[in-house]
N, C-alpha and C positions, 0 to 999 in steps of 0.2 A: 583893351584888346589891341593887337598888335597889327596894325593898318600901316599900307603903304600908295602913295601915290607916283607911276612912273611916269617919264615924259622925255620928251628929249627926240624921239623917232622921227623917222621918216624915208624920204625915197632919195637914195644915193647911188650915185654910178661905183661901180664898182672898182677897190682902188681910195675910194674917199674914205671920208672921216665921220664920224658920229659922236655924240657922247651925251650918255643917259643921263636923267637922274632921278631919283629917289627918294623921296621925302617921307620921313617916320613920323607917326604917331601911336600912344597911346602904350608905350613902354619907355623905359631907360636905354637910353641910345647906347651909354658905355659898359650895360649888362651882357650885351648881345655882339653875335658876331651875324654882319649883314649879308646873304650871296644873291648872287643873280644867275639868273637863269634863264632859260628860252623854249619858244617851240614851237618849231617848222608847223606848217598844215602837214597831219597824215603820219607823225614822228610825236616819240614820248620825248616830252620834258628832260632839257637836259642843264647839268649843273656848268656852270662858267665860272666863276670867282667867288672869294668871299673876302672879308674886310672885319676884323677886329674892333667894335666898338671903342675895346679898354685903351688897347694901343698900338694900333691901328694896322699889327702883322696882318700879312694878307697872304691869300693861297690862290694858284689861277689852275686848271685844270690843262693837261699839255695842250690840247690841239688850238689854245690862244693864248699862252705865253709869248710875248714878241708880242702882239697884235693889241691885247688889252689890257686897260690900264684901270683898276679901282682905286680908288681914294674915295675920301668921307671928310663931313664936315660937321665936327661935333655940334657944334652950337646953332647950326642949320640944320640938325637930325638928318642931315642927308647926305645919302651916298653916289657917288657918279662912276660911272663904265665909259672911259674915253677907247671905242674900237677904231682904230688904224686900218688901214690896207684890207677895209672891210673883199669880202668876195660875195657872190649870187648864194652860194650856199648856209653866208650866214641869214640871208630872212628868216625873219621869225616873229614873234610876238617875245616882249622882255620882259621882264618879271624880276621883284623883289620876295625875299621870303627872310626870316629870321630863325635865332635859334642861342639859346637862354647862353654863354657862358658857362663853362664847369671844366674844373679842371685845366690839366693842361693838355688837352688834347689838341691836335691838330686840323688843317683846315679840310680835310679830305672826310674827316669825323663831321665836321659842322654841314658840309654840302650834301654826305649823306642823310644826316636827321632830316636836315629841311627839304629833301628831296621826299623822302617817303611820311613825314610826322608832319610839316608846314599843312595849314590848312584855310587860311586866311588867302590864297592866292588874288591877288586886285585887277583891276583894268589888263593893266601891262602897255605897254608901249609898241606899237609895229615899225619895225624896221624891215624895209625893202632895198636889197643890191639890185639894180641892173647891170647886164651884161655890155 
C-alpha cells in the first residue's frame, strides 16, 4: 500500500524558508511519479508539484514556479518541497500523494489522477506564514 510520511513544517514569518519532506513506503519509488499538495482550512485541496520517480522530470503548477523547489532521493524513497519567499497565503496543511507511471504523459496528467483518484492521504505536515 502506498503510504507516505510528511514532516518538515512549521511556523515561519513570512519571506522565509521551509522545506518538506516525504518518505515513501510500500511501492517502488522509480514506478511512480510523486506530488504534493495542500489545503488551506475552509479551501479544496490544491495540486503543487510533482517529481518523476524514473527520472526525476518534474512539473510545478504556475502560481509556485520561482518559489518551489522538488527534488527526490531515490534510495531514501523520499521526496522534498524546498518553498522560498514563503507568503501568509501559503498555510496549509502538506501532503504527499502518488500515481503509478504510464506512458508518456505529462505532469499536469499525474497532479490530476492524484488529485481526484489518490486515496491514501496521511498526516500531512502544517505549515504556518505569519505576517
Amino acid at each position: 500500500e502506498v503510504q507516505f510520511v510528511e514532516s518538515g513544517g512549521g511556523l515561519v514569518q513570512a519571506g522565509g524558508s521551509l522545506r518538506l519532506s516525504c518518505v515513501a513506503s510500500g511501492f517502488r519509488f522509480s514506478d511512480y511519479v510523486i506530488g504534493w499538495f495542500r489545503q488551506a482550512p475552509g479551501k479544496e485541496r490544491e495540486g503543487l508539484s510533482c517529481i518523476s520517480g524514473a527520472d526525476s522530470t518534474t512539473y510545478y503548477t504556475d502560481f509556485v514556479k520561482g518559489r518551489f523547489t522538488i527534488s527526490s532521493d531515490n534510495a531514501k524513497n523520499t521526496v522534498y518541497l524546498q518553498m522560498n519567499s514563503l507568503k501568509p497565503e501559503d498555510t496549509a496543511v502538506y501532503y504527499c500523494a502518488a500515481e503509478k507511471l504510464r506512458g508518456s504523459y505529462g505532469g499536469s496528467f499525474y497532479m490530476t489522477k492524484m488529485f481526484y483518484e489518490y486515496q491514501n492521504w496521511g498526516q500531512g505536515t502544517q505549515v504556518t506564514v505569519s505576517s
